[in-house]
C-alpha positions as CSV (number, residue, x, y, z in Angstrom):
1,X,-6.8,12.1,19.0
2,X,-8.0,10.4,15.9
3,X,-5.0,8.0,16.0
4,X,-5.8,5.1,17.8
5,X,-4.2,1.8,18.7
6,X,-6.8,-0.3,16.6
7,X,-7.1,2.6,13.7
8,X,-3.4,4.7,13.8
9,X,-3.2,7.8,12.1
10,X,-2.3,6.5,8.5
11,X,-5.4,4.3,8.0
12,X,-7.7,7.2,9.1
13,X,-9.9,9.5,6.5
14,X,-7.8,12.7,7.2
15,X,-8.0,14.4,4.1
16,X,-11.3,14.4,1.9
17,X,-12.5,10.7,2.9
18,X,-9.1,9.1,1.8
19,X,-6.8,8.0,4.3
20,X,-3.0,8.4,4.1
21,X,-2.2,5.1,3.6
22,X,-4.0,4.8,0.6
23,X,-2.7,8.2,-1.1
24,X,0.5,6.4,-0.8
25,X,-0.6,3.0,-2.5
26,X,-2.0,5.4,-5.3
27,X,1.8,7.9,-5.1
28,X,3.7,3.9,-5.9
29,X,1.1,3.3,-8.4
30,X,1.4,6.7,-10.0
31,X,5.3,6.4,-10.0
32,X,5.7,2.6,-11.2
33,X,3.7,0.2,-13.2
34,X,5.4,-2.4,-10.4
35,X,3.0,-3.4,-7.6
36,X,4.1,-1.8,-4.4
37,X,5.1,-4.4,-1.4
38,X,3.5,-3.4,1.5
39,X,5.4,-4.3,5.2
40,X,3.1,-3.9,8.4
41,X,1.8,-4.8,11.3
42,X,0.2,-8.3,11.5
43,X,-2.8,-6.9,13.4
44,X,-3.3,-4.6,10.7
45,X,-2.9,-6.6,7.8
46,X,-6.4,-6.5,6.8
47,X,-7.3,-2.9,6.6
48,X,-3.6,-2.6,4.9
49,X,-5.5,-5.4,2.3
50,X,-8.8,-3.8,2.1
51,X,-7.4,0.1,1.5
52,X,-5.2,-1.1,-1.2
53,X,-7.7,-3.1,-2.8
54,X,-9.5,-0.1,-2.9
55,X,-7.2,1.4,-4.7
56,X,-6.8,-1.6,-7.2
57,X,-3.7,-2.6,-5.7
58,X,-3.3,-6.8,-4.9
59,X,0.6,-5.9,-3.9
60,X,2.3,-8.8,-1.5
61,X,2.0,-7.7,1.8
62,X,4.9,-8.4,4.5
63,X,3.7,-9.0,8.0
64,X,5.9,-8.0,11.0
65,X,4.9,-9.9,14.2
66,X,6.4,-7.6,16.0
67,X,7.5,-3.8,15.6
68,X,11.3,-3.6,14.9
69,X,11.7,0.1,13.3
70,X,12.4,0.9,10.0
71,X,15.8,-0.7,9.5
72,X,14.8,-4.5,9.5
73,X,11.5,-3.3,7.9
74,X,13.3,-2.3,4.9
75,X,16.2,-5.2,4.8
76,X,13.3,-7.2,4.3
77,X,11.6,-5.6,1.5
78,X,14.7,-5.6,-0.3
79,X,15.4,-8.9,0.1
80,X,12.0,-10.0,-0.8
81,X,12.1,-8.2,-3.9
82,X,15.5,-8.7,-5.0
83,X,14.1,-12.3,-4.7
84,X,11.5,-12.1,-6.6
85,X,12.6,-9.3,-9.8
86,X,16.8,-8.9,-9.1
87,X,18.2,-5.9,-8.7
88,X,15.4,-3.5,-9.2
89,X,15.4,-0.1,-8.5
90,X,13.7,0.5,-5.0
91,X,11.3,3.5,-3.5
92,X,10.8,3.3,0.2
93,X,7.8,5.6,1.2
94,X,6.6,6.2,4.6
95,X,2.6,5.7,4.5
96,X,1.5,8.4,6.8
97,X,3.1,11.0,4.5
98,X,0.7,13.8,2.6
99,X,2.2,15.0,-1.0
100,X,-0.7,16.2,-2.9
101,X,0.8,16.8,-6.2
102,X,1.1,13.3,-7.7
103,X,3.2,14.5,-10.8
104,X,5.7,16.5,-8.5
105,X,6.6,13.6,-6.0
106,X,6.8,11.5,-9.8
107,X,9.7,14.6,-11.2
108,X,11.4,14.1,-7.6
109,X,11.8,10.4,-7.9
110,X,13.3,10.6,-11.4
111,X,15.7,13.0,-10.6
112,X,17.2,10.3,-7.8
113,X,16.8,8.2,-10.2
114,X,20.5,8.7,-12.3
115,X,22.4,8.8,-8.9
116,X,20.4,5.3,-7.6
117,X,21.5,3.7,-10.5
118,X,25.0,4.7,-10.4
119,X,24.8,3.2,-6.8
120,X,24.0,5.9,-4.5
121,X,21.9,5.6,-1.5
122,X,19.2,8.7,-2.5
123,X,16.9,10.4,0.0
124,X,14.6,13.1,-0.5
125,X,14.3,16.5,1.7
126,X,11.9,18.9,1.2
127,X,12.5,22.9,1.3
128,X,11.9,24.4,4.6
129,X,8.9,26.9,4.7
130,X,9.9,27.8,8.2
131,X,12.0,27.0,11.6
132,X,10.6,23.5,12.4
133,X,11.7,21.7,15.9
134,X,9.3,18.6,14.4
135,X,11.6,17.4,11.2
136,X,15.5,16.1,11.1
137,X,17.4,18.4,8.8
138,X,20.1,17.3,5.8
139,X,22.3,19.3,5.2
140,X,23.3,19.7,1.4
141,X,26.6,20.3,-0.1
142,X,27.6,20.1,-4.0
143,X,24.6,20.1,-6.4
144,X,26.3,16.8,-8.4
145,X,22.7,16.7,-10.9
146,X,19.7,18.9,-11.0
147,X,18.3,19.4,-8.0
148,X,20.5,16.7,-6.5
149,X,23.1,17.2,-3.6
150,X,25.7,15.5,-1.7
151,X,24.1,14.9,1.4
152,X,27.0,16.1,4.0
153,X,24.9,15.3,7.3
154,X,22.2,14.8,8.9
155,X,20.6,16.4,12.0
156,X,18.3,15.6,14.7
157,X,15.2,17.1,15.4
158,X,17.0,20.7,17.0
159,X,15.7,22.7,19.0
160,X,13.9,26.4,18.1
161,X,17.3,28.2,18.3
162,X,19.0,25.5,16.2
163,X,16.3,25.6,13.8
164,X,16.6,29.0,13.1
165,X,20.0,29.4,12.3
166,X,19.9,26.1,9.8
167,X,16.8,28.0,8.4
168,X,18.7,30.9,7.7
169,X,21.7,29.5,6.8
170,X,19.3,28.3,3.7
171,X,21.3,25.1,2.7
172,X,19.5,22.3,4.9
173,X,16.1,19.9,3.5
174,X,13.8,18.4,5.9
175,X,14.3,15.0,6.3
176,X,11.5,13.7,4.3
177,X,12.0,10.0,4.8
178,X,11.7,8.5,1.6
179,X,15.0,6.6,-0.1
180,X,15.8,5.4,-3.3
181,X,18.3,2.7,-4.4
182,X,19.2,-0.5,-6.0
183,X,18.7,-3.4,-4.5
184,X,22.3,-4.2,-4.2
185,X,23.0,-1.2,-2.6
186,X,21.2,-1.6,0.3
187,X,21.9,-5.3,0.6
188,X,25.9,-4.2,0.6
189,X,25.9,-1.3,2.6
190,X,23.6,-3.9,5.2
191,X,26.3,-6.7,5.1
192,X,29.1,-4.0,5.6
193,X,26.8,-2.3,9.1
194,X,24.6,-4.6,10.0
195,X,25.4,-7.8,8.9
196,X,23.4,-9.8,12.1
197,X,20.2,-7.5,11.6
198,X,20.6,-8.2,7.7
199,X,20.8,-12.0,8.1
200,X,18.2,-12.3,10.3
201,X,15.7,-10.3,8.0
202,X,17.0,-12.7,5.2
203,X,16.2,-15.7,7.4
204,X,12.5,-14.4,8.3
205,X,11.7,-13.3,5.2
206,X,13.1,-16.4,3.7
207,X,11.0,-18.7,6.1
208,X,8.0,-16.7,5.7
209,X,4.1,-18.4,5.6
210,X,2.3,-17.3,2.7
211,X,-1.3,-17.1,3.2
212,X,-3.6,-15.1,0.0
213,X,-1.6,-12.4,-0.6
214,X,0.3,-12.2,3.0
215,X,3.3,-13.2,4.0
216,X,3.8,-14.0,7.1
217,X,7.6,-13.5,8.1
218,X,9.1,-16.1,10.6
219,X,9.0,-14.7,14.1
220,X,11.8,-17.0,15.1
221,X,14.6,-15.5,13.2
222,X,12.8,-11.8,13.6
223,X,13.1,-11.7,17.0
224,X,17.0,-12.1,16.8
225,X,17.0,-8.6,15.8
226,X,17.4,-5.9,18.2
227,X,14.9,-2.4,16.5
228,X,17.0,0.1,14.2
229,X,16.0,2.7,12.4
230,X,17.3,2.7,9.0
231,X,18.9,6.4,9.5
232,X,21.1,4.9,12.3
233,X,21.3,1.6,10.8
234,X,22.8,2.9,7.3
235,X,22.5,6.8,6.7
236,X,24.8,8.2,8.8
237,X,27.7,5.8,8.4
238,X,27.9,6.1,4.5
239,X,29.3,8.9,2.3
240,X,27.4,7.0,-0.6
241,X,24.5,9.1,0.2
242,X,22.6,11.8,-2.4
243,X,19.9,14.2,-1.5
244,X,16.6,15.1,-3.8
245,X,15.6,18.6,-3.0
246,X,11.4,18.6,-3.3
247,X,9.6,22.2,-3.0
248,X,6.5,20.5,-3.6
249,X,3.5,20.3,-0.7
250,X,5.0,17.8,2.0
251,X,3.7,16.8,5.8
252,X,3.7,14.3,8.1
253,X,0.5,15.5,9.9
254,X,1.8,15.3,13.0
255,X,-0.6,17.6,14.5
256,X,-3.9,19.4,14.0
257,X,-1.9,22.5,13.3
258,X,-0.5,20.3,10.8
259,X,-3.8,18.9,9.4
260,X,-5.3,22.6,9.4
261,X,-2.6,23.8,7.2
262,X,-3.4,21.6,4.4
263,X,-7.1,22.6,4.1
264,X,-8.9,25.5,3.0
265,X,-9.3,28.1,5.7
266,X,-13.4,28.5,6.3
């Protein structure tokens, strides 16, 4: 119920006055010494400014005119920062995410980090503390690198029977969310899928208004594109994907139960 249209649940002061979104502007600048791009909502572009402001971030901010999912969310990033610094390295974080322990989500990421480079698509799952109907699984196979798997496939949010028996069975991640990859990688597994969604995000992003530090992407090309999420879009039609296993603190906050398992217990 805190969630609202005008103030959704990442923007909100959840957890000790800080909201979400700005524990994950201060996760990117823990990680990199890059400024994190930012893609949102245009109607929410200015509490995305002011929050990561806050947190001394001045990162470029991609504006959406309208929701699309994750897929063209995240061709566009890419594209705007293979533009702008080549083929860089590139962390995709969901900002309603809660990981705690800075340094742990920062020994995660540089394990993905050897398999990125050598042009693997890396996501991140996080050790299952119980059954969970809430989550998509991964299932893992060969360890190829410490703590890093081949990711053999990927399963929908099951149901409680289904979620026990991938719980016992003790070699499934939750599906944390969060990729890492080259540039290039993305950019050609995209032309291979999706190559209308990927030119279309080109086109916006390459006819977007820049106003301070927003960029307005073109809602003519944008609305060419039909919403994706990036799991459909690219993860589950590649074998060029790697798997991070993370036994750190990790929730979406979905829920209070959620929320009330993070705090202290009065």
């Amino acid at each position: 119920p805190v969630s609202r249209q005008s103030l959704p649940k990442q923007f909100a002061p959840l957890i000790d006055d800080v909201s979400l979104f700005e524990m994950a502007v201060q996760r990117a600048a823990f990680v990199s010494e890059a400024e994190p791009v930012i893609v949102s909502s245009s109607e929410y572009r200015f509490i995305a400014q002011e929050q990561s402001q806050t947190c001394g971030v001045n990162s470029d901010i991609l504006l959406e005119p309208r929701r699309r999912n994750t897929a063209p969310a995240v061709f566009a990033a890419t594209h705007f920062v293979s533009n702008a610094h080549g083929d860089e390295l590139i962390l995709v974080m969901p900002s309603d995410h809660y990981i705690p322990d800075k340094n742990a989500f920062s020994n995660m990421v540089q394990l993905g980090c050897v398999a990125a480079m050598g042009g693997a698509f890396v996501t991140f799952g996080v050790k299952p503390e119980k059954p969970e109907t809430g989550y998509g699984y991964i299932e893992l196979g060969e360890e190829i690198s410490k703590d890093c798997y081949d990711a053999k496939r990927f399963v929908e949010k099951p149901d409680l029977r289904v979620a026990e028996q991938i719980f016992a069975a003790g070699n499934h991640a939750w599906n944390a969310g969060i990729f890492l990859f080259k540039a290039s990688t993305l950019l050609k597994l995209a032309e291979r899928f999706e190559p209308s969604m990927l030119a279309s995000a080109k086109a916006s992003v390459d006819c977007a208004a820049k106003d301070d530090n927003f960029w307005h992407i073109d809602p003519s090309s944008w609305d060419d594109i039909e919403g994706c999420s990036i799991d459909y879009a690219i993860i589950e039609k590649t074998d060029k994907i790697k798997c991070v296993s993370f036994c750190g603190r990790w929730s979406d906050l979905g829920d209070w139960n959620a929320l009330a398992s993070q705090q202290p217990i009065d």
